[in-house]
C-alpha positions as CSV (number, residue, x, y, z in Angstrom):
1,X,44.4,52.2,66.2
2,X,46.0,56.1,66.6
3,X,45.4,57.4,70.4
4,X,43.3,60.2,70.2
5,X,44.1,63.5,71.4
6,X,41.7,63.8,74.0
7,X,38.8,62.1,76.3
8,X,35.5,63.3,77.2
9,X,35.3,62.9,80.7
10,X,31.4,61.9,81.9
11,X,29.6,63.7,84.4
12,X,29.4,62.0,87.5
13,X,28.1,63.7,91.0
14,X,31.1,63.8,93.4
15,X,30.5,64.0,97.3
16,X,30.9,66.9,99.9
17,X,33.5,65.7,101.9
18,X,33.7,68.5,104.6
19,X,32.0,72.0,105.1
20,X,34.1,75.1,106.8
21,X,33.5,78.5,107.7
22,X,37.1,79.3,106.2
23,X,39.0,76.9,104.2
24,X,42.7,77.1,103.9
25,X,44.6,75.8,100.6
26,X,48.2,75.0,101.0
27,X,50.0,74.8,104.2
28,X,53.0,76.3,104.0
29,X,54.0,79.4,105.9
30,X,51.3,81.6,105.0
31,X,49.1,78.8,104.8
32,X,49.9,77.6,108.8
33,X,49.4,80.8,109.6
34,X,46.1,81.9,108.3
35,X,44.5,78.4,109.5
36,X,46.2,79.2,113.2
37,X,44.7,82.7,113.2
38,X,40.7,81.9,111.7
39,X,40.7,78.9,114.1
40,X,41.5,81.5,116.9
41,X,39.2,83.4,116.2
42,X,36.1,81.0,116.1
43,X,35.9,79.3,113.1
44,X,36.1,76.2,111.7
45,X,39.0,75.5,109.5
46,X,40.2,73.2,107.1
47,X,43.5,72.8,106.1
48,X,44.3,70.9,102.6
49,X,47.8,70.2,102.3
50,X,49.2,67.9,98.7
51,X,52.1,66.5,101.1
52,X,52.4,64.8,104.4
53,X,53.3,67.7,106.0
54,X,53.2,71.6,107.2
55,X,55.3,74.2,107.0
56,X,56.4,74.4,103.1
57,X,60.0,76.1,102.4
58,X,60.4,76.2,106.3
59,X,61.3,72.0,105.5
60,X,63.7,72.3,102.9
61,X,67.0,73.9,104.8
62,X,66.4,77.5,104.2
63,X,66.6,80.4,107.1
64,X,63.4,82.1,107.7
65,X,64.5,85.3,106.4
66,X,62.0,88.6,107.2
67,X,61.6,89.0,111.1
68,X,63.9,91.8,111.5
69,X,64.2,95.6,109.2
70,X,66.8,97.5,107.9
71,X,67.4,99.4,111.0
72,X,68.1,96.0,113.1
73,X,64.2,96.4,114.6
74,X,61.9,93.6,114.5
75,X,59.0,93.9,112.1
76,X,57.0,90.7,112.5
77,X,55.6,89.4,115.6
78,X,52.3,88.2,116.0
79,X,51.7,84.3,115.1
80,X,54.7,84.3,113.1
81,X,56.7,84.6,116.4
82,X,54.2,82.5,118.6
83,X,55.4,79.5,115.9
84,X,59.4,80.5,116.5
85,X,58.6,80.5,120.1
86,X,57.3,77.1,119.9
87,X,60.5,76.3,117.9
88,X,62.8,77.4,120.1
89,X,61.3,75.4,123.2
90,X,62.8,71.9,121.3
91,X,65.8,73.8,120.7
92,X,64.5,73.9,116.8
93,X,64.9,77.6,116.0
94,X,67.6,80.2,117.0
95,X,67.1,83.9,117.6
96,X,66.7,86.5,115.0
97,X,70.5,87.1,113.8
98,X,70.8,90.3,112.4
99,X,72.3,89.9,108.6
100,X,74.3,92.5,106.7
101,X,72.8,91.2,103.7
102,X,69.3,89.6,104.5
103,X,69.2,91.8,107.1
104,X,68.1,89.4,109.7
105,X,68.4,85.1,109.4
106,X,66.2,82.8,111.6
107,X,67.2,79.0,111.7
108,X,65.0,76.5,112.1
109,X,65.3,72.9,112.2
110,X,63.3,71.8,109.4
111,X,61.6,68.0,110.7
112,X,60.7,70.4,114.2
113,X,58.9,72.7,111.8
114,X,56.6,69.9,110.5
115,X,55.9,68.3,113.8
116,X,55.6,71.9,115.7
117,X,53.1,73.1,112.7
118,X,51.2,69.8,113.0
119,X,50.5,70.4,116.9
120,X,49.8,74.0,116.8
121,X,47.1,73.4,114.3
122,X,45.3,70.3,116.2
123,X,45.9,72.2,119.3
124,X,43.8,74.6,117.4
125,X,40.9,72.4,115.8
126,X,42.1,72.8,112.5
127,X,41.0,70.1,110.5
128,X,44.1,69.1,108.7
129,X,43.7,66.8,105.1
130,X,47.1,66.0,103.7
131,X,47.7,64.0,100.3
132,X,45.0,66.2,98.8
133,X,45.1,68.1,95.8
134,X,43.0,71.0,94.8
135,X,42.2,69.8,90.8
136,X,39.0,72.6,90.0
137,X,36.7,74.6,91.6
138,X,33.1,75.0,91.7
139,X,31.6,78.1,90.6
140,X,28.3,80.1,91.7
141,X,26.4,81.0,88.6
142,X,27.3,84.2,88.3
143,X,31.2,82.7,88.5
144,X,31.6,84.8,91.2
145,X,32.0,83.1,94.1
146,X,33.6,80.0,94.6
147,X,31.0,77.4,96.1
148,X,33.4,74.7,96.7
149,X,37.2,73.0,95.7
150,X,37.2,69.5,94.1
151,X,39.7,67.3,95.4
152,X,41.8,64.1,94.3
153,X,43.6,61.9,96.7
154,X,43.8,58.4,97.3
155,X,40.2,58.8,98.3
156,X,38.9,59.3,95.0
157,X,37.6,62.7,94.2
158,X,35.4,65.0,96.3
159,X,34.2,68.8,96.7
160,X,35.1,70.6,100.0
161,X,32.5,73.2,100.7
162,X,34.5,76.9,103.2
163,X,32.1,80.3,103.1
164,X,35.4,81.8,102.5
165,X,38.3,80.7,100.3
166,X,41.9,81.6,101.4
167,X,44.7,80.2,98.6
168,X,48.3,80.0,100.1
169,X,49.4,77.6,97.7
170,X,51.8,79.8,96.7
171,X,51.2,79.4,92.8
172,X,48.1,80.8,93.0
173,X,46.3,77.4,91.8
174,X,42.9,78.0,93.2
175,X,42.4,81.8,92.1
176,X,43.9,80.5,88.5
177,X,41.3,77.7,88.3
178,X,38.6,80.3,89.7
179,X,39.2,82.2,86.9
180,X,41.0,85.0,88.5
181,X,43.3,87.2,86.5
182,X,47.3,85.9,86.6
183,X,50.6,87.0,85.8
184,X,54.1,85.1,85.5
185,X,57.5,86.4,86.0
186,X,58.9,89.7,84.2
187,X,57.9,91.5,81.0
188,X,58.9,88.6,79.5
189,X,57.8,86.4,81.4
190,X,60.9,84.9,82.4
191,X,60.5,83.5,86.2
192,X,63.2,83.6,89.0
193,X,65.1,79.7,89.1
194,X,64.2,77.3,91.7
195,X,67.1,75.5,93.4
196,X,67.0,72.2,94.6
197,X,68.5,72.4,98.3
198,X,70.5,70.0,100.0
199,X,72.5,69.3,103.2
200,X,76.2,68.5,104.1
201,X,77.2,66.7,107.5
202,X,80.6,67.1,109.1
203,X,81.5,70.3,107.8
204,X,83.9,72.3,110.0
205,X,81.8,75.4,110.2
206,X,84.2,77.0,112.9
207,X,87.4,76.9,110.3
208,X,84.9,77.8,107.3
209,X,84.1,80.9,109.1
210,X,87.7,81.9,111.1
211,X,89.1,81.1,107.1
212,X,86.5,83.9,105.8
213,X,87.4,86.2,108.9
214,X,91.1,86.3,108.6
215,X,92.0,85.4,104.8
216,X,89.0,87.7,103.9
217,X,91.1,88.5,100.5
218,X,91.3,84.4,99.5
219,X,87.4,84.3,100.6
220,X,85.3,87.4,99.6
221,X,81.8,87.4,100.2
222,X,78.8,89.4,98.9
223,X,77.8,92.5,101.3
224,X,79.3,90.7,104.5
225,X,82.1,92.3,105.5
226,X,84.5,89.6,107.1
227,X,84.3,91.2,110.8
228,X,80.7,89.4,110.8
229,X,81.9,85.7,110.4
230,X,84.9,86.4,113.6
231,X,81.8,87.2,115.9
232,X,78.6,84.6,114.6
233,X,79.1,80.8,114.8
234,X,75.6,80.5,112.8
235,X,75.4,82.6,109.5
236,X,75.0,82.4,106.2
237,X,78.1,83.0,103.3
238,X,77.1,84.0,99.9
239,X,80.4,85.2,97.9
240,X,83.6,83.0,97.0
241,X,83.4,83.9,93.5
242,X,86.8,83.5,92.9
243,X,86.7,80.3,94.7
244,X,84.1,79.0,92.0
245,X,86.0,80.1,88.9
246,X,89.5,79.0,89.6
247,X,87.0,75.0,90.7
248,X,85.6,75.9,86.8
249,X,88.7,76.2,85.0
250,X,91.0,73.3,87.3
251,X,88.0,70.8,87.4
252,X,86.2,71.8,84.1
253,X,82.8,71.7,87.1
254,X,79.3,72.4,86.0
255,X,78.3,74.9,88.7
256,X,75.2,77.1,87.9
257,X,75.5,79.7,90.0
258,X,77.9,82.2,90.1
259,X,77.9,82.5,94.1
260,X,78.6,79.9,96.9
261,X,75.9,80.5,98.9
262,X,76.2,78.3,102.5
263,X,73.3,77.9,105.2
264,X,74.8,76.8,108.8
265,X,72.4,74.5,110.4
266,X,70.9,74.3,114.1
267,X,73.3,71.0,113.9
268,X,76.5,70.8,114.8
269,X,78.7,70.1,111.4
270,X,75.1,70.4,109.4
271,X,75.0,72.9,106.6
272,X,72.5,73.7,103.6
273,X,73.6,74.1,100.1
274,X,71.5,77.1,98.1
275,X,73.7,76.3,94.7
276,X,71.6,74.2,92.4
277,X,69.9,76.9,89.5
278,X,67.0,75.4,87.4
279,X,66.8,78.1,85.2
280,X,63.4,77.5,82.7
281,X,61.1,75.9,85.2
282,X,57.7,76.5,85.8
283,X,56.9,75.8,89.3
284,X,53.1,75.5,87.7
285,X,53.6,72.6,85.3
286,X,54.5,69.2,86.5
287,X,56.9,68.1,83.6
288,X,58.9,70.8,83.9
289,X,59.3,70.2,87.8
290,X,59.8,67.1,87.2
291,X,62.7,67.9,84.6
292,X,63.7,70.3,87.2
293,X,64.3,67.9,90.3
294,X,66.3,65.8,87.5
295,X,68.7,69.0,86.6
296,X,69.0,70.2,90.1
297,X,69.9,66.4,91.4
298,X,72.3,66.1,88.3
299,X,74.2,70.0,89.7
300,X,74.8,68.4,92.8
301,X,77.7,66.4,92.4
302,X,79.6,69.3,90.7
303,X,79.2,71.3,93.6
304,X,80.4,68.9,96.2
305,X,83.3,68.5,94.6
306,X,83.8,72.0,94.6
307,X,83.0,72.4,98.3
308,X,84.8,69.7,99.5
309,X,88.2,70.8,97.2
310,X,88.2,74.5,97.4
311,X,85.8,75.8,100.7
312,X,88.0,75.5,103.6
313,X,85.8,73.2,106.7
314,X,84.4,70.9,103.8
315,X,87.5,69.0,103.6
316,X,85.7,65.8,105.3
317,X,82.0,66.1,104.7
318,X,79.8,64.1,102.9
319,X,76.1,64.3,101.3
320,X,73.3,63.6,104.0
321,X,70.1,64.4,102.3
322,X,68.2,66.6,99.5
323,X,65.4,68.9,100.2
324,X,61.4,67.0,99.4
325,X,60.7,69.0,97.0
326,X,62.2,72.3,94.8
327,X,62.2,75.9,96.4
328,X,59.9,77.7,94.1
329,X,60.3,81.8,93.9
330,X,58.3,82.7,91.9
331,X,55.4,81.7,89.5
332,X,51.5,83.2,89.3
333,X,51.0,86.5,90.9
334,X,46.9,87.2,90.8
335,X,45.5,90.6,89.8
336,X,44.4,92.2,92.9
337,X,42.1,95.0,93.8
338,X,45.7,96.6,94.3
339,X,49.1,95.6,92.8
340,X,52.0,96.5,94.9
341,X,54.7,97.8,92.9
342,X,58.7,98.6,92.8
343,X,58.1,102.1,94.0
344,X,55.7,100.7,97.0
345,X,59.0,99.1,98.6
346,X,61.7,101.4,97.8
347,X,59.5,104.2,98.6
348,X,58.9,102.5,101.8
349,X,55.2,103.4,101.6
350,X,52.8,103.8,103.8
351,X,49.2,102.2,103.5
352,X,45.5,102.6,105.3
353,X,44.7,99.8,104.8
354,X,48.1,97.6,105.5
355,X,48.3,94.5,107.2
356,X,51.7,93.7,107.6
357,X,55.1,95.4,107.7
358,X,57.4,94.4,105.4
359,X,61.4,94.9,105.1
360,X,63.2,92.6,103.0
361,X,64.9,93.8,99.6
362,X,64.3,93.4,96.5
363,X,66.3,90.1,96.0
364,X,65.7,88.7,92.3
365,X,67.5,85.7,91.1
366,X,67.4,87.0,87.4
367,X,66.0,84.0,85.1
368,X,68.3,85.6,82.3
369,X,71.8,84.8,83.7
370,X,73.2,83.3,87.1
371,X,73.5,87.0,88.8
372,X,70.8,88.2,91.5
373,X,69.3,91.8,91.7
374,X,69.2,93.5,95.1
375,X,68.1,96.8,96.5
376,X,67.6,98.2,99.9
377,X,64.6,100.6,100.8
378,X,66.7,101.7,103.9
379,X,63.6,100.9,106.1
380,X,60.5,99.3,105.4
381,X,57.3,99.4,103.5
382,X,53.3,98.1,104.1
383,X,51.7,95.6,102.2
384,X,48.1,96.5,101.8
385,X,44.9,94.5,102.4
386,X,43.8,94.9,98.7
387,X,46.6,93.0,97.6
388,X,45.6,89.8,98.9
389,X,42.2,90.4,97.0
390,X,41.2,89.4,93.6
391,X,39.4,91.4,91.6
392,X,36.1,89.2,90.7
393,X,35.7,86.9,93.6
394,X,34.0,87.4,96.2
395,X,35.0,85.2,98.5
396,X,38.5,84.7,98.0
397,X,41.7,85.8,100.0
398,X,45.0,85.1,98.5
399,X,48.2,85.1,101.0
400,X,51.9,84.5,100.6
401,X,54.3,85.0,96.9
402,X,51.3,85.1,94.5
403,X,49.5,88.3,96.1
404,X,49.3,90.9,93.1
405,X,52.1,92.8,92.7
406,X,54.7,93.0,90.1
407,X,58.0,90.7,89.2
408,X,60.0,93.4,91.0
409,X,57.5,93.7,94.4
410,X,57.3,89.9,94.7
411,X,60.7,89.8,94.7
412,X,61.1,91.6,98.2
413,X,57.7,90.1,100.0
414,X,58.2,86.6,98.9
415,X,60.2,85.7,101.9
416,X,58.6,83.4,104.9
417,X,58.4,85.4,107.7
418,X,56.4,88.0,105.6
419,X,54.1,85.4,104.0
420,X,53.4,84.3,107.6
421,X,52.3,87.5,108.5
422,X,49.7,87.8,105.6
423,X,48.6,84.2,106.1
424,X,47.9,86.3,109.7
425,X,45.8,88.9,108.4
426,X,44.0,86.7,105.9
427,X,43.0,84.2,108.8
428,X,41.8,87.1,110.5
429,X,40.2,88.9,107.7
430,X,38.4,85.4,107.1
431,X,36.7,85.4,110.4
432,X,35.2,89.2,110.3
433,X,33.9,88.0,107.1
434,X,32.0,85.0,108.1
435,X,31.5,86.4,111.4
436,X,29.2,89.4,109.6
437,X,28.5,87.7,106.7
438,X,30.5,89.9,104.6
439,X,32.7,89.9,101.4
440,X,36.1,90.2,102.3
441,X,36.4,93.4,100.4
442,X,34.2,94.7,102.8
443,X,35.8,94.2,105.7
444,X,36.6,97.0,107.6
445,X,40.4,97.6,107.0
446,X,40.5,99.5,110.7
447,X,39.1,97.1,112.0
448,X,41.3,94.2,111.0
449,X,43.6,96.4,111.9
450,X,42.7,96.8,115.5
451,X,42.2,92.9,115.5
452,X,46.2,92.2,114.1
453,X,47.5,94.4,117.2
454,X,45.7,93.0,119.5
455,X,46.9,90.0,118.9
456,X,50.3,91.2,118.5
457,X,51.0,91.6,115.1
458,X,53.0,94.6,114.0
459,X,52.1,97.7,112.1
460,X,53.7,101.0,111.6
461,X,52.5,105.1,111.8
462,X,53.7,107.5,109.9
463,X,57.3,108.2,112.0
464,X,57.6,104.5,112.1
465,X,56.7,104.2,115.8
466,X,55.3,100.4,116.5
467,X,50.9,101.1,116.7
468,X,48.8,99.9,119.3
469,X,45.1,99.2,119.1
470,X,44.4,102.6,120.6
471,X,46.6,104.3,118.3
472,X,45.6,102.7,115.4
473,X,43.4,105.2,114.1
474,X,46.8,107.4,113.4
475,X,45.9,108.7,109.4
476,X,48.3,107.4,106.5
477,X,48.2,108.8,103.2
478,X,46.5,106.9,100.7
């Protein structure tokens, strides 16, 4: 007897496991963030999280990469900093390191960043769920509001009931099952690669980067000029080219990527590997991540070999452990009320209605070949309030990578200390929406506005001067 190619599930009542003034999907960087700032202001939250922890990329080995501009000022205070702060009093993050390239790099220790996010929010009265997955919705009948999430876990199914909706998932999974308009990757529709990180013990960072300083001709790097390496003992090298092709040719080594890209940890002798390149996978379907984690675990051994052979400080290391999960860049991007847009960031535009300042380049890992795409603004741009709103739902708020903006946009405000700053605003916008009883596209944009700097997140007037809440009022152009 054939299989056949489908069930008909029954219908079957499933319970309401919680009720929350805002509910928070996805608690990641934009996701810890929005739940911090709704709970602060009043509400009850609840947190689902599909792991056993917070804090998202911020646990897989990568630098938090977005706190300072191109002119060497900070951009992003606010919560975002409140969490480094916390960081830095286990000795779990360092300062904000200015970067030729990424213009600023902030380590963090990626266990501290679980148990730090974990605090902060029960310290807050979030009401954190992990092992949960969001698996539908449940729509108003007009399909325009989202009445509650269904859930699968251990527990068995179950709805959880929030007035407002914020998705940081960072795939955009609740808008996309709400019905919300999506988009994927470039025109055609070819996504950036994850990578599969993982870290290296007993490297000698301090001969990798005197090597780079002083035979800067054997060991070129990318944008960084060698002076940088002579004066930072934490840093990041993205370059070796040569170093890679001559390991090809010698060792016949599969290496994806066509850069040695090298993160130094808050560890002594601890560094994180950015090399592994899935190129094809789609961060939304689970049997292509799954072939993904078995590519990027087979690229591994290639590049240890090569590191150990060819990068000078490597001679001695050894593997210590992979990242939980794949970094992600990119997949859905929802269709806003406004879709940032190439121009928006190298035109380093203004906004009335922005919510968070923004300064990181366009940085695209191209899907089509092992290069990456980068372009500097010069300065900074806004992101704007309407981006983080779908167009037909009314009680949605969408925060982090899959805001609506375009292949090119989402490659400069994907980074974490940006998506903690709109998980910021949409915690806040959250709260003046349940608060009045209001649609989040009718919140008052001043007024959220007002709110941000007087908590101290950072916004911008129009000759870049840092705003205050009494100077707020200062006009953009539209």
């Amino acid at each position: 007897m054939s299989t056949p190619l489908s069930f008909t599930e029954p219908a079957r009542e499933i319970p309401v496991a919680a009720e929350y003034d805002v509910l928070v999907v996805g608690g990641g960087p934009s996701g810890l963030t929005a739940a911090l700032a709704a709970a602060e202001d009043g509400m009850k939250v609840g947190l689902l999280e599909s792991r056993s922890f917070v804090g998202g990329n911020m646990t897989i080995g990568l630098p938090v990469l977005g706190f300072l501009g191109q002119k060497g000022n900070q951009v992003i205070y606010g919560l975002p900093q409140k969490f480094i702060d916390r960081l830095k009093e286990r000795d779990a993050a360092s300062e904000h390191r200015p970067c030729p390239l990424h213009m600023g790099i902030t380590l963090v220790e990626p266990e501290a960043v679980k148990t730090v996010g974990l605090e902060m929010l029960t310290e807050a009265g979030v009401d954190v769920q992990f092992y949960t997955f969001v698996a539908g919705v449940i729509m108003s009948d007009d399909e325009r509001t989202i009445r509650g999430v269904v859930t699968e876990s251990k527990s068995g199914r179950s709805a959880v009931v929030g007035k407002i909706v914020i998705d940081c998932t960072g795939d955009a999974d609740v808008a996309y099952r709400a019905g919300v308009g999506t988009e994927k990757g470039n025109e055609n529709g070819g996504m950036q690669p994850p990578t599969l990180m993982f870290c290296l013990a007993n490297v000698d960072t301090e001969k990798l980067r005197t090597s780079i300083a002083v035979e800067k001709r054997t060991y070129l790097t990318d944008f960084i000029p060698a002076e940088y390496f002579g004066q930072n003992n934490q840093f990041i090298v993205v370059g070796l080219r040569e170093l890679i092709a001559k390991a090809r040719a010698e060792r016949n080594l599969d290496i994806p990527n066509e850069r040695t890209i090298i993160i130094t940890g808050l560890k002594k002798g601890e560094v994180w590997i950015n090399m592994t390149r899935v190129a094809g996978t789609d961060g939304t379907d689970a049997r292509s991540l799954t072939e993904g984690e078995i590519i990027g675990r087979r690229q591994i051994d290639d590049i240890i070999e090569y590191l150990i052979n060819y990068v000078p400080g490597f001679e001695d290391a050894h593997f210590a452990r992979t990242a939980p999960f794949l970094g992600i860049r990119e997949t859905r991007r929802i269709v806003g009320l406004y879709t940032m847009n190439e121009q928006d960031v190298l035109g380093c535009r203004h906004f009335p209605d922005a919510i968070a300042v923004a300064s990181y380049p366009i940085d695209i890992h191209r899907p089509g070949d092992e290069g990456c795409t980068l372009i500097w603004c010069g300065d900074c741009y806004d992101i704007p309030y309407r981006s983080l709103l779908p167009q037909n739902i009314d009680n949605l708020i969408v925060a982090g990578r899959s805001i609506s903006a375009t292949h090119e946009a989402m490659g400069a405000i994907r980074v974490m200390a940006t998506c903690m700053a709109m998980g910021e605003a949409a915690g806040r916008a959250a709260a003046i929406a349940v608060s009045q009883d209001i649609r989040p596209a009718e919140v008052d944009a001043h007024q959220l506005r007002r709110q941000l700097l007087e908590k101290g997140a950072y916004l911008r007037g129009l000759e870049g001067e840092r705003l205050t809440p009494e100077t707020e009022h200062v006009s953009v152009p539209a």
